[in-house]
C-alpha positions as CSV (number, residue, x, y, z in Angstrom):
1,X,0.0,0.0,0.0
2,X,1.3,3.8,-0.6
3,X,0.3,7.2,0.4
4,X,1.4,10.4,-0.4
5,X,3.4,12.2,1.8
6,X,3.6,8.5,3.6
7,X,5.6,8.9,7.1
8,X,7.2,6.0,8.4
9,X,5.4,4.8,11.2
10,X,8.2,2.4,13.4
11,X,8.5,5.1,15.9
12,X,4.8,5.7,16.2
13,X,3.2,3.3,19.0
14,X,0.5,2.7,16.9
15,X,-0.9,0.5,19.9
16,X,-1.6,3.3,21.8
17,X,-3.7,4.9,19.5
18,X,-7.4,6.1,19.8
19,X,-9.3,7.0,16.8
20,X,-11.7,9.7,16.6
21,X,-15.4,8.3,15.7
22,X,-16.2,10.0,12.2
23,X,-19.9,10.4,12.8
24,X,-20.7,12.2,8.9
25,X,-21.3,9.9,6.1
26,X,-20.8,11.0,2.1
27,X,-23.4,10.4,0.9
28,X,-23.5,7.6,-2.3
29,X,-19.7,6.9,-1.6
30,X,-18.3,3.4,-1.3
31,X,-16.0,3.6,1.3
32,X,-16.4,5.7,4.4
33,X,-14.2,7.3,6.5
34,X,-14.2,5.2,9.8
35,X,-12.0,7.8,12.1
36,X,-9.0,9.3,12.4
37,X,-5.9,9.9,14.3
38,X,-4.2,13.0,14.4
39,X,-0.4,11.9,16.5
40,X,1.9,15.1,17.9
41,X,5.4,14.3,18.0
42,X,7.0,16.3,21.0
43,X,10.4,17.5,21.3
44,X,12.5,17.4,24.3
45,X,10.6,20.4,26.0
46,X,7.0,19.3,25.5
47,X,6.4,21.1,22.3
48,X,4.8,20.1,19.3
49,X,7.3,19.9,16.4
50,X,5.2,18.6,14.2
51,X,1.7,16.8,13.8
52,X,0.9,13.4,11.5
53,X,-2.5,12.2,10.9
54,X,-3.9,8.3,9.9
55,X,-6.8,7.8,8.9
56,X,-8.8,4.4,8.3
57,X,-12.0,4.0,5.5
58,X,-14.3,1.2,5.8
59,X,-15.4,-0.7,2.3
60,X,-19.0,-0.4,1.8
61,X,-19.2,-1.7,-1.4
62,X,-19.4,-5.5,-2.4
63,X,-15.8,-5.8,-3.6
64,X,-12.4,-5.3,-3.1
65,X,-11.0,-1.8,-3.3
66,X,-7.4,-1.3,-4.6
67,X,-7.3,2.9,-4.7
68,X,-8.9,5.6,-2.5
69,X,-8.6,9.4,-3.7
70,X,-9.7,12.5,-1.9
71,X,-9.4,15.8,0.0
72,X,-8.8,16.8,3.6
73,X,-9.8,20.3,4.7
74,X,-8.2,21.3,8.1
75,X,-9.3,23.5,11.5
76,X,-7.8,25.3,13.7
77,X,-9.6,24.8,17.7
78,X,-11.5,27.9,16.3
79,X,-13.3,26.7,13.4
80,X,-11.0,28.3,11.2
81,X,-10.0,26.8,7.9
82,X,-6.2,26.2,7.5
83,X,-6.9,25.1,3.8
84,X,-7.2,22.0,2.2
85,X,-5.0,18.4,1.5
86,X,-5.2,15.9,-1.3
87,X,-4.7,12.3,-0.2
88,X,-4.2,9.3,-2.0
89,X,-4.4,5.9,-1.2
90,X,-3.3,3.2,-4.1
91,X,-2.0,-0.4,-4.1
92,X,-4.5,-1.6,-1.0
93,X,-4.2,-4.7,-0.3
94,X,-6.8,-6.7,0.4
95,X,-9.2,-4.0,1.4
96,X,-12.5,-6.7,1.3
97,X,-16.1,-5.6,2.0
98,X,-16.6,-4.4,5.3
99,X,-13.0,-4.1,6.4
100,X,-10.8,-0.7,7.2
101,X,-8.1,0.1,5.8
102,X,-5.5,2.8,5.7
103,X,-5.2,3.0,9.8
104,X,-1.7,2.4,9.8
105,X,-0.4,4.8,7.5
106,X,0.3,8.6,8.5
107,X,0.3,11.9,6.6
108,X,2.1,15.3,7.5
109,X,-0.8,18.3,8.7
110,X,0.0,21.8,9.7
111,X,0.9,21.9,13.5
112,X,-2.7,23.8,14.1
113,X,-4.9,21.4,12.8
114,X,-7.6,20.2,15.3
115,X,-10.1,18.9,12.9
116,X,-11.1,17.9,10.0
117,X,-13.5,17.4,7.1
118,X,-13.1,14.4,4.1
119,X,-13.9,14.2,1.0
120,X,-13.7,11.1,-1.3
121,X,-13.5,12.2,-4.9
122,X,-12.4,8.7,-6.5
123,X,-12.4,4.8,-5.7
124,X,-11.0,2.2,-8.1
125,X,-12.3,-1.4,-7.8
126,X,-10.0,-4.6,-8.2
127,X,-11.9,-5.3,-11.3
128,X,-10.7,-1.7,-13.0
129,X,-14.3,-0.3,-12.4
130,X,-14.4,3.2,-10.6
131,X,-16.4,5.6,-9.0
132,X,-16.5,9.1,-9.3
133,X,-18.3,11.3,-7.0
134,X,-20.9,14.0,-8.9
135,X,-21.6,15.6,-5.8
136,X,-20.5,15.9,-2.2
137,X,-23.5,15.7,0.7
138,X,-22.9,14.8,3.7
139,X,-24.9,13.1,6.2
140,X,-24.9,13.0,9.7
141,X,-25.1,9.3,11.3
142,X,-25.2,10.1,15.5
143,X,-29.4,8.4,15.8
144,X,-30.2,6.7,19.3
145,X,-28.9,3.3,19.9
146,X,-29.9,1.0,22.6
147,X,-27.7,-1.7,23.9
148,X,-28.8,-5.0,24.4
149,X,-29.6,-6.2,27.6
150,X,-27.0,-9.0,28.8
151,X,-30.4,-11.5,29.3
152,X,-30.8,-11.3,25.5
153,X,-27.3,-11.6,24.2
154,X,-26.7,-15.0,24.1
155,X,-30.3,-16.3,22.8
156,X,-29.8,-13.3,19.7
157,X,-26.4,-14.8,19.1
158,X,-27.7,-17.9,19.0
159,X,-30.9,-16.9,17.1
160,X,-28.6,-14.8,14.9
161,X,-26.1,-17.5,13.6
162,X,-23.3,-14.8,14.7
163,X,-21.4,-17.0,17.1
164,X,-19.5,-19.4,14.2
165,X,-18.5,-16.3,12.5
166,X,-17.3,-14.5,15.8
167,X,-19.0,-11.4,15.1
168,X,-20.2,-9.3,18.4
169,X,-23.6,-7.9,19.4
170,X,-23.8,-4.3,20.5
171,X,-27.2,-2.7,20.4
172,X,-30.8,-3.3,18.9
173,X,-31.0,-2.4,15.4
174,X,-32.5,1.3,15.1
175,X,-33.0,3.1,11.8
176,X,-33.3,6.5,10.8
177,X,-34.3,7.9,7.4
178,X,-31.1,7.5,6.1
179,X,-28.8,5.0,8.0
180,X,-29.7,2.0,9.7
181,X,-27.4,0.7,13.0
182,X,-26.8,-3.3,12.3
183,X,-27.0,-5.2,15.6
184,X,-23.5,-5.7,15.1
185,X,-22.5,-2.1,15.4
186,X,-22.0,-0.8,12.1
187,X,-24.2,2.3,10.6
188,X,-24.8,1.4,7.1
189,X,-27.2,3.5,4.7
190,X,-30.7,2.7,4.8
191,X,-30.3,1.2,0.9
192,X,-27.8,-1.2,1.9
193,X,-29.2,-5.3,1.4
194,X,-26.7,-6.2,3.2
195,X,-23.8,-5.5,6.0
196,X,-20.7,-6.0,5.1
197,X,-19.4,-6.4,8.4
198,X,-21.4,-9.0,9.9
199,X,-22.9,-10.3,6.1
200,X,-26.1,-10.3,8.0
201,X,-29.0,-9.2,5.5
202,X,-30.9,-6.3,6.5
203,X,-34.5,-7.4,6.8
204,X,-33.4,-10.2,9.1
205,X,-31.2,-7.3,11.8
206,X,-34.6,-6.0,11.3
207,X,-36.2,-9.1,13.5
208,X,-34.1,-7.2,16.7
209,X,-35.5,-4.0,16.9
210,X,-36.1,-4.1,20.3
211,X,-35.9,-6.3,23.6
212,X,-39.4,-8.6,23.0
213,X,-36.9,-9.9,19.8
214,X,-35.3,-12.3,22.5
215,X,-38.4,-13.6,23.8
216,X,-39.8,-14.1,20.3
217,X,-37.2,-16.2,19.3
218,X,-36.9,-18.3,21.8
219,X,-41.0,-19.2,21.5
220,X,-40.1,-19.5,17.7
221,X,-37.2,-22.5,19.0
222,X,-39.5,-23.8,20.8
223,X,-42.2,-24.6,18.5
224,X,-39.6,-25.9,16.2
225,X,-38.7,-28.6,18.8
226,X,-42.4,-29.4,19.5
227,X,-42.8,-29.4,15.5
228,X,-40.3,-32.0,15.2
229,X,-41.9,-34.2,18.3
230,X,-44.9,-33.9,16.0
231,X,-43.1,-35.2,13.4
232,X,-42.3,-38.3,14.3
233,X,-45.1,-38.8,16.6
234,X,-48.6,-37.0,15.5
235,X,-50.2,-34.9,17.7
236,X,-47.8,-35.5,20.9
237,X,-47.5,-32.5,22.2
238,X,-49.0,-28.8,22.0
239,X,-48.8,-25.5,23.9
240,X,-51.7,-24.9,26.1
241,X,-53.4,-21.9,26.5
242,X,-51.3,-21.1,29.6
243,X,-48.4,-21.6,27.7
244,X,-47.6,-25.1,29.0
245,X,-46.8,-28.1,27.0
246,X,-48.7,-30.7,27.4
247,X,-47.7,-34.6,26.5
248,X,-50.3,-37.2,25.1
249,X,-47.9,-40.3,25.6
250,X,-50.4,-42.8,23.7
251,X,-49.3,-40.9,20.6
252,X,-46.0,-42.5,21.7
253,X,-47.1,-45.7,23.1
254,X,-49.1,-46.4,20.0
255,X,-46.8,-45.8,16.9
256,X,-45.7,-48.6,15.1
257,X,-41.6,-47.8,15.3
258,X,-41.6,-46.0,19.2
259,X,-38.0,-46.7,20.4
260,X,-36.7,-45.8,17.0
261,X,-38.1,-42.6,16.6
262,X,-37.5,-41.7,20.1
263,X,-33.5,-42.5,19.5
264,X,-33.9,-39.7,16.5
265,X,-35.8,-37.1,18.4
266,X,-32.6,-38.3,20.8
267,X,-29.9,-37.4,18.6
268,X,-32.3,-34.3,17.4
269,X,-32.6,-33.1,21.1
270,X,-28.6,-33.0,21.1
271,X,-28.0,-30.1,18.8
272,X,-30.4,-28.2,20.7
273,X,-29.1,-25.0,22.4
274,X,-28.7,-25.0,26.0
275,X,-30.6,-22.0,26.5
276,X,-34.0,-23.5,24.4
277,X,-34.0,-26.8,26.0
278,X,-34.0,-24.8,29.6
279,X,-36.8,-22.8,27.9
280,X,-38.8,-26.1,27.3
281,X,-38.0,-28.1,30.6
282,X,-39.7,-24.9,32.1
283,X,-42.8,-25.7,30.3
284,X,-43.6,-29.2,30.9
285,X,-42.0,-32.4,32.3
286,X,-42.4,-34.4,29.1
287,X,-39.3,-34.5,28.5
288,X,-38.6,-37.2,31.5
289,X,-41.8,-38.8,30.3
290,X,-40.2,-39.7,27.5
291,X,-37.0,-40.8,28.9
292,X,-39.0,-43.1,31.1
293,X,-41.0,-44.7,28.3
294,X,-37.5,-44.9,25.8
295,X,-36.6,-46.7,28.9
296,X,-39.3,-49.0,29.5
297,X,-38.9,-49.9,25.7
298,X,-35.4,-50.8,26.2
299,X,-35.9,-52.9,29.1
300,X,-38.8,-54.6,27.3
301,X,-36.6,-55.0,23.8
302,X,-33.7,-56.6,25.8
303,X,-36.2,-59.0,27.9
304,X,-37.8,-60.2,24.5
305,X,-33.7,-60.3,23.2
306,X,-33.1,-62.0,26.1
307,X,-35.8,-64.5,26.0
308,X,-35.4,-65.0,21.9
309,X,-31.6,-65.8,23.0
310,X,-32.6,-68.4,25.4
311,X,-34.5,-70.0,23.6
312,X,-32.2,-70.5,20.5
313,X,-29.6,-71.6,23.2
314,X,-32.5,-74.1,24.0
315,X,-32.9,-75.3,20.3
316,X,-29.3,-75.5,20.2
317,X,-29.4,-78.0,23.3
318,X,-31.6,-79.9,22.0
319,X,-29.8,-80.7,18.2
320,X,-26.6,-81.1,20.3
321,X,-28.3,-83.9,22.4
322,X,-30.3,-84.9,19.3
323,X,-26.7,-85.7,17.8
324,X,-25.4,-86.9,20.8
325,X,-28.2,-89.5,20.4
326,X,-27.7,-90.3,17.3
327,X,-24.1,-90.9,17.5
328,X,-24.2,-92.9,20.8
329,X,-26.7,-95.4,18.8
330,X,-24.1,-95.3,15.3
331,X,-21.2,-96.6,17.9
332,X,-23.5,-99.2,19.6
333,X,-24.9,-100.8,16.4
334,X,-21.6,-100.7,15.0
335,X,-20.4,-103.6,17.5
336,X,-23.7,-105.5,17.1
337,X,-23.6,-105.1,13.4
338,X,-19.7,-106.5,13.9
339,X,-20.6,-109.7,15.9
340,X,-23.9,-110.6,13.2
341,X,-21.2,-110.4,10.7
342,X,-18.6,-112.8,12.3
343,X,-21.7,-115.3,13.4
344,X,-22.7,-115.6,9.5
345,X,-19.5,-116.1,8.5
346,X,-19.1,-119.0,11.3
347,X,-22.3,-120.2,9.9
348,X,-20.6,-121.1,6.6
């Protein structure tokens, strides 16, 4: 990656950095402008020699970005204008969708500066195509966000898919005219299908707009548990109008393949999360219902395995004696057959 008027950064501690928040948004751009760092180098007295400023933008687009042109107007603690800066970013490597880039690379500013104000006038893609901006509104993106409550953070992971993919929960998702604040943090515009942090589509951050999107997903787990009791065995179970579950074990008793379908709803029940399973033990005590009954199946498969064993061990005790028979009567004709042979032959 290069930058004009690039400043090497080995004696910068980078580490101890803290970006400032860029709360305005170009509108129609790309890539955004995700903060900034402005870093005063001090001479031996405490006194600013000279000031370097880094500065990281976020791909909003849906593919990589190689090249990143613009302008930087500067401000003294006054609101005065100290004039303006072209920057230029080229070469970025691997700048996907949803990353930042650019953080790590620092430009020279006038020892006054105390703000700023960007401006992206170019971005090329990786496949040659490029944008060009026509016009330059800007958008604030400061709207309310709420935080999630910590009881509802691990069922809207779980309910979210987000846990595989590592990606953390912050706040509800709110929305304003413009922008709309992904559960995963990131302010994207209100147009956008998809966020390119997280990958989450929009209309489904939409499902946790507030706190009752917990509770709603764990009823919707729920039902998809009971759905697949239902599946193997019609009609077993069913949400009252108290919201308890309640068990018809007949349905059970009754069905033509019991201990095999219960060892499937078994290895089913497995992959169930932790937090739905506690849900549904609340509801009902089915659950050890059905344990009892897989159990009483087992104990009554292995007694008729037990008694089908004995009794081929029983046939088999009987063909051995059978044989034992048969052999015991071979070796005592054989003698008689023996001694009718030698009285003939004495006959003649």
């Amino acid at each position: 990656m290069a930058i004009l008027n690039q400043i090497p950064t080995k004696t910068i501690p980078l580490s101890k950095t803290k970006f400032t928040k860029y709360e305005v948004f170009q509108k129609d751009s790309p890539v955004q402008l995700a903060g900034y760092f402005i870093y005063k180098d001090m001479d031996s007295q405490n006194v600013v020699v000279s000031k370097k400023i880094s500065f990281g933008f976020r791909n909003l687009s849906n593919q990589n970005v190689v090249a990143i042109k613009g302008r930087f107007s500067q401000y003294d603690p006054f609101g005065e204008s100290l004039g303006e800066l072209n920057y230029s970013l080229i070469e970025i490597d691997n700048h996907t969708p949803g990353s930042v880039s650019g953080e790590k690379l620092f430009m020279d500013c006038l020892l006054s500066t105390a703000t700023i104000e960007f401006k992206i006038d170019q971005v090329i893609f990786m496949d040659g195509s490029k944008w060009s901006a026509t016009t330059y509104e800007f958008l604030s993106m400061e709207f309310s966000k709420k935080e999630i409550l910590e009881s509802d953070l691990e069922v809207m992971k779980y309910g979210w898919g987000v846990t595989a993919r590592g990606v953390p929960l912050k706040n509800y998702y709110t929305s304003n005219e413009h922008f709309y604040a992904c559960p995963c943090g990131n302010v994207n515009p209100i147009t956008n299908t998809v966020c390119p942090v997280c990958k989450v589509e929009h209309e489904s951050a939409k499902s946790f707009m507030n706190e009752t999107a917990s509770t709603e997903l764990v009823a919707k787990m729920v039902k998809e548990v009971l759905f697949q009791i239902n599946r193997l065995f019609p009609d077993a179970v069913y949400l009252d109008s108290s919201d308890k579950i309640r068990f018809t074990e007949n349905a059970v008793l009754f069905d033509d393949q019991p201990l095999k379908k219960l060892r499937e709803f078994g290895t089913y029940w497995k992959g169930v999360h932790p937090l739905i399973k506690a849900e549904i033990k609340k509801k009902g005590e089915f659950l050890k219902r059905l344990d009892d009954i897989q159990t009483q199946l087992v104990n009554t498969e292995n007694q008729k395995k037990l008694k089908e064993a004995q009794a081929k061990k029983e046939e088999a005790r009987k063909s051995r004696n059978k044989i034992l028979l048969i052999l015991l009567g071979v070796v005592v004709a054989i003698p008689l057959v023996a001694l009718g042979v030698a009285y003939l032959i004495s006959l003649f």
